[in-house]
Backbone as XML, in Angstrom:
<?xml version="1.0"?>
<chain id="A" units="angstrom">
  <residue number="1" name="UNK">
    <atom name="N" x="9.278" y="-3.969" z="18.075"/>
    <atom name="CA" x="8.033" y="-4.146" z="17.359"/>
    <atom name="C" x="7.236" y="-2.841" z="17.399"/>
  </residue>
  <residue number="2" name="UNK">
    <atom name="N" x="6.761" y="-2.750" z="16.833"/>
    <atom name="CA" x="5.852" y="-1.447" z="15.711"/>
    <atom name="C" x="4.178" y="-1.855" z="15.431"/>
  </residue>
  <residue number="3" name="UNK">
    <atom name="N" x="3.264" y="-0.831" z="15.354"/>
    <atom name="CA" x="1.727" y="-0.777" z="14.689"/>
    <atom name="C" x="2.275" y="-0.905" z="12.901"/>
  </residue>
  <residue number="4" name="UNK">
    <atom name="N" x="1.940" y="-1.845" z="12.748"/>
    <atom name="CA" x="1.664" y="-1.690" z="11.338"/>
    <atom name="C" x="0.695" y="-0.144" z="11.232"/>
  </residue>
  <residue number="5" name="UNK">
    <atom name="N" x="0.770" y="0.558" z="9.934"/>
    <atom name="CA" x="0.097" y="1.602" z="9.790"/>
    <atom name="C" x="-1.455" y="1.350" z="8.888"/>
  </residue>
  <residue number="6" name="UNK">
    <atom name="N" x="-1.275" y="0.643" z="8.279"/>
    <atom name="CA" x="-2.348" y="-0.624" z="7.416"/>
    <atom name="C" x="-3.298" y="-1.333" z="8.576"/>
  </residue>
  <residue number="7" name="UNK">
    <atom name="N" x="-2.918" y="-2.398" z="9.239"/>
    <atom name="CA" x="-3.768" y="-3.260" z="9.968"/>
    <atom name="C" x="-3.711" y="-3.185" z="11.227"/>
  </residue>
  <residue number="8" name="UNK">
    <atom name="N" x="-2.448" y="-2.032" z="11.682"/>
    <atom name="CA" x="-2.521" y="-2.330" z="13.385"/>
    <atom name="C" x="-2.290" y="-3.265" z="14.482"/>
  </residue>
  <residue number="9" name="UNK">
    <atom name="N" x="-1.589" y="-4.453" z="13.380"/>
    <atom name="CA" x="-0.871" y="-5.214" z="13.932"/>
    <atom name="C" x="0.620" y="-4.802" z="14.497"/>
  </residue>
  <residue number="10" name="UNK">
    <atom name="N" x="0.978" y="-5.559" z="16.196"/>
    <atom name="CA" x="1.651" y="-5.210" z="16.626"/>
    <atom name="C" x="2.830" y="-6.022" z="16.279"/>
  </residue>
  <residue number="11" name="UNK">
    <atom name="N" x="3.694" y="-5.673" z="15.320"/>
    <atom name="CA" x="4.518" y="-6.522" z="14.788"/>
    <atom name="C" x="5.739" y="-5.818" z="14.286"/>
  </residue>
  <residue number="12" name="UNK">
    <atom name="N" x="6.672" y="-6.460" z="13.710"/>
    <atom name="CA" x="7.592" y="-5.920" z="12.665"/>
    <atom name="C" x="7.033" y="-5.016" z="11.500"/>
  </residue>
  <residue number="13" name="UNK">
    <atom name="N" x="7.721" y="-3.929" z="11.475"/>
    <atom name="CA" x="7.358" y="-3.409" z="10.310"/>
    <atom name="C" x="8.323" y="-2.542" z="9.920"/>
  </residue>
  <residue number="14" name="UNK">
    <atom name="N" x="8.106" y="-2.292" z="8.315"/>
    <atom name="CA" x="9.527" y="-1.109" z="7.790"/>
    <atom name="C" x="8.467" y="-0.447" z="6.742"/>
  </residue>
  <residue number="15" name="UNK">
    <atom name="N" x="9.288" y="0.335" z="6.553"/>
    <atom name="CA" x="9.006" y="1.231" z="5.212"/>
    <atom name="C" x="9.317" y="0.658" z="4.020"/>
  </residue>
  <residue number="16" name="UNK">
    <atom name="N" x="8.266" y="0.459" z="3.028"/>
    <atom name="CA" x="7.929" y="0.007" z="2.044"/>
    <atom name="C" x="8.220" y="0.944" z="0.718"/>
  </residue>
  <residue number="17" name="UNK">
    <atom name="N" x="8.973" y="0.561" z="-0.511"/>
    <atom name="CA" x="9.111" y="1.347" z="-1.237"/>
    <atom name="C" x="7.896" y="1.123" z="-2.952"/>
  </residue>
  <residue number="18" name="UNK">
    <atom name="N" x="6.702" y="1.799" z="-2.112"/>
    <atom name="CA" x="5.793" y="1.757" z="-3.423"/>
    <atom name="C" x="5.824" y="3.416" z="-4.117"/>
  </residue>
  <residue number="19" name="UNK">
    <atom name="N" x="5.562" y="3.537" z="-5.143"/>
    <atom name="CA" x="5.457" y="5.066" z="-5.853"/>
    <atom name="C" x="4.789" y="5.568" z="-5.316"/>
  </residue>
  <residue number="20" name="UNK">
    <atom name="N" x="4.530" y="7.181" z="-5.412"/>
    <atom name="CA" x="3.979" y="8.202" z="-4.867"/>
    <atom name="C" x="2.416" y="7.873" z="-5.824"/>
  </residue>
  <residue number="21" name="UNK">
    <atom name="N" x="2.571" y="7.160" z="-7.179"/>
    <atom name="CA" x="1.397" y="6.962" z="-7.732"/>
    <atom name="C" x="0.889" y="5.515" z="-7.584"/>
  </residue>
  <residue number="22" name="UNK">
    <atom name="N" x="1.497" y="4.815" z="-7.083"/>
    <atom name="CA" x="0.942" y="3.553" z="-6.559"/>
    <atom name="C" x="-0.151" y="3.856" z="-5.353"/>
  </residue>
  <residue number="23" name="UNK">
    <atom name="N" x="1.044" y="4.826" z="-4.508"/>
    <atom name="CA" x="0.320" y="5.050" z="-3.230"/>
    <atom name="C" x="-1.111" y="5.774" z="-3.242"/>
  </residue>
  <residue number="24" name="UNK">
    <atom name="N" x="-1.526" y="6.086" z="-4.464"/>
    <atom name="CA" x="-2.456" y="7.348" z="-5.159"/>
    <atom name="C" x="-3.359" y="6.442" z="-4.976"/>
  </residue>
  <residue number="25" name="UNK">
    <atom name="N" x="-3.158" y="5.271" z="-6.274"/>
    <atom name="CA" x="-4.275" y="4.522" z="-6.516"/>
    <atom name="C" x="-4.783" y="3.608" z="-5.195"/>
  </residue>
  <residue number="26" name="UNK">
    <atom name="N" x="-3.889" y="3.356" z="-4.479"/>
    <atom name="CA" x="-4.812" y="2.264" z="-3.051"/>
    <atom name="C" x="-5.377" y="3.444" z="-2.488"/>
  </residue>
  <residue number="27" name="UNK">
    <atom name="N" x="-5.316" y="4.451" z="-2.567"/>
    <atom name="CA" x="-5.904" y="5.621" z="-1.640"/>
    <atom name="C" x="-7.186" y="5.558" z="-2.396"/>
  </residue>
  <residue number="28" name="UNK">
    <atom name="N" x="-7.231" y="5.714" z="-3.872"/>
    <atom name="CA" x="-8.289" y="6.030" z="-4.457"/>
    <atom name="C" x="-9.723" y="4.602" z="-4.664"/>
  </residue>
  <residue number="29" name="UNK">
    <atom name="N" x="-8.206" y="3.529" z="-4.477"/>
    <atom name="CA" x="-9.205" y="2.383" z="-4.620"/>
    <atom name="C" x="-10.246" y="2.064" z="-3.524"/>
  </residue>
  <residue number="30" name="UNK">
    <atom name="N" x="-9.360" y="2.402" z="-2.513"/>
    <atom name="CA" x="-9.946" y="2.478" z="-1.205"/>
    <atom name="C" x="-9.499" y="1.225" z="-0.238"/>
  </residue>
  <residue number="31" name="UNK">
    <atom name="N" x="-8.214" y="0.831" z="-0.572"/>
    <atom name="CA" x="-7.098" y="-0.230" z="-0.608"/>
    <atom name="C" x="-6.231" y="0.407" z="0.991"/>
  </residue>
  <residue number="32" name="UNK">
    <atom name="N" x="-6.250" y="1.594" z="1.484"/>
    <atom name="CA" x="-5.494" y="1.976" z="2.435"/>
    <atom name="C" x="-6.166" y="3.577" z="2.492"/>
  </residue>
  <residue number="33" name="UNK">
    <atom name="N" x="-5.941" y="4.361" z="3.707"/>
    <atom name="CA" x="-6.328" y="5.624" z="4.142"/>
    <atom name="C" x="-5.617" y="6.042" z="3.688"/>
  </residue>
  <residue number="34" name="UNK">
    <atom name="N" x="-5.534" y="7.472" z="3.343"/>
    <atom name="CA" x="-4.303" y="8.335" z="2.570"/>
    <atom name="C" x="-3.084" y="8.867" z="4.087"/>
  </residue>
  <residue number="35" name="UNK">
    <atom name="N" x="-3.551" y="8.528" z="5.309"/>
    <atom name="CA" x="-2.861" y="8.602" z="6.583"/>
    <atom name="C" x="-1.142" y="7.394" z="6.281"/>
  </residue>
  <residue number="36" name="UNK">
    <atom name="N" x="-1.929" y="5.981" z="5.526"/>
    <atom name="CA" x="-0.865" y="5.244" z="5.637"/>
    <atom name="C" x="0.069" y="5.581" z="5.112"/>
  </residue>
  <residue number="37" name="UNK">
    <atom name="N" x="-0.096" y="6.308" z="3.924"/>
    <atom name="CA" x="0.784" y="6.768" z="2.507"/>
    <atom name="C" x="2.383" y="6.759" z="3.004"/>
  </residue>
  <residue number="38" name="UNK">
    <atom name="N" x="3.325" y="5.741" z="2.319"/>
    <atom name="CA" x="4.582" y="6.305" z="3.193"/>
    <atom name="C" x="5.143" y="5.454" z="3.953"/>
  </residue>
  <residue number="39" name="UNK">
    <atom name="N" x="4.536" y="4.947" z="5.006"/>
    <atom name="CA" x="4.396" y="4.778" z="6.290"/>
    <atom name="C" x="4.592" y="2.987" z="6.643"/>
  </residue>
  <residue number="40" name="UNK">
    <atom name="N" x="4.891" y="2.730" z="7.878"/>
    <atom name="CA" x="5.884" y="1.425" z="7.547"/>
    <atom name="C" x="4.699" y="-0.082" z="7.640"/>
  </residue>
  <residue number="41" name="UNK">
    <atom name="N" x="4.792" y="-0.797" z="6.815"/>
    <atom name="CA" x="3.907" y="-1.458" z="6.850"/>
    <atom name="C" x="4.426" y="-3.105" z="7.247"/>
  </residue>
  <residue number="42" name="UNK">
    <atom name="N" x="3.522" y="-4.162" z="7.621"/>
    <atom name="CA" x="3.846" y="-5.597" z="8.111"/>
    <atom name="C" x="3.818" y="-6.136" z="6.898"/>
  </residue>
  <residue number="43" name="UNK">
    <atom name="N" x="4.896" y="-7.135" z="6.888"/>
    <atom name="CA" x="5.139" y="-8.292" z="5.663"/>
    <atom name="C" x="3.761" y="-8.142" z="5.102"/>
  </residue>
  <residue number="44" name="UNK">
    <atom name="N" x="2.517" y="-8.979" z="5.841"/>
    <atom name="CA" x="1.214" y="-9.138" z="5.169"/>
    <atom name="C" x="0.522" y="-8.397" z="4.258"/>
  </residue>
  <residue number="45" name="UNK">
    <atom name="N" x="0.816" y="-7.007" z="4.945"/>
    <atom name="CA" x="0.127" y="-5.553" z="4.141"/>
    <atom name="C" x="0.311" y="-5.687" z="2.961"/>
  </residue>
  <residue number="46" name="UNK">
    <atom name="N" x="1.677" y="-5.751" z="3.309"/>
    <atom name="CA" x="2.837" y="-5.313" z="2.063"/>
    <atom name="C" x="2.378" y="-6.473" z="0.658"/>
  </residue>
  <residue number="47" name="UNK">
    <atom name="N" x="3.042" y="-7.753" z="1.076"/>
    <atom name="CA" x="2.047" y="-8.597" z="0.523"/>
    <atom name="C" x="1.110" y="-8.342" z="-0.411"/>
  </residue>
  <residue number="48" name="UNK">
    <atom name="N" x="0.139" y="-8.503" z="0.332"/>
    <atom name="CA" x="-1.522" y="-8.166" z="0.179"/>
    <atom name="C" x="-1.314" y="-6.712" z="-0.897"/>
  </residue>
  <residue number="49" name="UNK">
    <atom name="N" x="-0.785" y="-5.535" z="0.043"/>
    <atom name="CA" x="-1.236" y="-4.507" z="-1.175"/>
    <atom name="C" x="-0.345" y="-4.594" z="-2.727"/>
  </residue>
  <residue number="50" name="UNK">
    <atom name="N" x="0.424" y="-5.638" z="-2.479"/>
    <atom name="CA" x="1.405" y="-5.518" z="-3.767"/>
    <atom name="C" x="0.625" y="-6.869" z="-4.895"/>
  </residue>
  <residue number="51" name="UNK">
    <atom name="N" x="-0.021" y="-7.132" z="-4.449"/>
    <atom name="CA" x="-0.947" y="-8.604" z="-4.830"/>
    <atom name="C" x="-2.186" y="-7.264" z="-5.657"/>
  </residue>
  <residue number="52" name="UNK">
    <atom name="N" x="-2.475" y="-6.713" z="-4.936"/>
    <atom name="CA" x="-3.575" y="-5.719" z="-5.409"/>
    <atom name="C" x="-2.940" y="-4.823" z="-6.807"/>
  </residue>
  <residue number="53" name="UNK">
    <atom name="N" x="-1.905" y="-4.363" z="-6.681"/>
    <atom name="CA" x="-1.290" y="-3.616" z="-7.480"/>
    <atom name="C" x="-1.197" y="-4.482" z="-9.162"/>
  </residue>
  <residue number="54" name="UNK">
    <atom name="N" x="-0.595" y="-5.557" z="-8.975"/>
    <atom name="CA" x="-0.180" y="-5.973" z="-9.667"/>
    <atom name="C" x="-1.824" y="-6.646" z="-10.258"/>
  </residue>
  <residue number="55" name="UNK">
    <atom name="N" x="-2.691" y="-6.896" z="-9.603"/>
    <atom name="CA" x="-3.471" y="-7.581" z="-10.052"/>
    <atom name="C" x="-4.633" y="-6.245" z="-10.867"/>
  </residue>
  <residue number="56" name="UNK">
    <atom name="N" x="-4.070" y="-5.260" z="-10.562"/>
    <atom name="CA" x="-5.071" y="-4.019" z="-11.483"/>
    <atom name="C" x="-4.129" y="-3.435" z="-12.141"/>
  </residue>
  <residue number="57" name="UNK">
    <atom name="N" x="-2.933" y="-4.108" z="-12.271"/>
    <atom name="CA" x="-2.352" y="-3.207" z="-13.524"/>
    <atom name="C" x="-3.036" y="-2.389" z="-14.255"/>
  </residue>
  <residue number="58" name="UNK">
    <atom name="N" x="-3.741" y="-3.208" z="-15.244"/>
    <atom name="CA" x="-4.215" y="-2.322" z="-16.265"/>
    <atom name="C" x="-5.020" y="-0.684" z="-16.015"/>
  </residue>
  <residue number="59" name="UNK">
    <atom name="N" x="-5.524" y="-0.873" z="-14.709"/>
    <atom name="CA" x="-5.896" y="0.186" z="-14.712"/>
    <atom name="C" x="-5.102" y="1.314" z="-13.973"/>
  </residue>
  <residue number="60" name="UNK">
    <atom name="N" x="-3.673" y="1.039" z="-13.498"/>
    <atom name="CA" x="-2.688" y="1.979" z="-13.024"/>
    <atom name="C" x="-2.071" y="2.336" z="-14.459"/>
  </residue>
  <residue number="61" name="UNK">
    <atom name="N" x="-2.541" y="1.293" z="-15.302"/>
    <atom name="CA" x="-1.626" y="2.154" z="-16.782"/>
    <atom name="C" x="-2.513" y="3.130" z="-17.381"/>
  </residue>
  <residue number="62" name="UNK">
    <atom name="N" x="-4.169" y="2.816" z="-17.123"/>
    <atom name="CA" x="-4.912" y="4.347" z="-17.731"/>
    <atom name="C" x="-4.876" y="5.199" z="-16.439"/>
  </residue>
  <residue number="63" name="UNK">
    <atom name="N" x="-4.381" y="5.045" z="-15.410"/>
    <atom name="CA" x="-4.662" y="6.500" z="-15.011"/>
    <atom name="C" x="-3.273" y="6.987" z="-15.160"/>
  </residue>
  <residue number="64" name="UNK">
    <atom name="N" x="-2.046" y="6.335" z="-15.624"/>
    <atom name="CA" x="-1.018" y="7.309" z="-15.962"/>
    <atom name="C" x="-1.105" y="7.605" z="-17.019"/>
  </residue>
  <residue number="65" name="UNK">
    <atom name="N" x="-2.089" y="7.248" z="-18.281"/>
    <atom name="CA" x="-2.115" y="8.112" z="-19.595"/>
    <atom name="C" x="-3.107" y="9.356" z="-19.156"/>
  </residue>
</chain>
């Protein structure tokens, strides 16, 4: 068992495969520290930040135009 890099829970955790511009926008949203970027996260995080992603699509599609 592992720190989640997200919540600091002492748990299972792996490396998560989100984009280098996914990882942009939770940095920018203010969704995760730019420290986590990368970095292995707990089921929940993971979860949770992929719940976020998907739920602002639209605006990960204007900041890639």
């Amino acid at each position: 068992m592992n720190l989640c890099h997200h919540c600091g829970a002492k748990v299972m955790v792996r490396k998560r495969q989100f984009s280098d511009r996914a990882w942009a926008a939770l940095v920018d949203w203010g969704e995760v520290r730019s420290e986590t970027m990368g970095k292995a996260l707990c089921d929940n995080c993971y979860v949770e930040l992929r719940e976020i992603l998907i739920d602002r699509t639209h605006e990960m599609e204007r900041i890639a135009r």
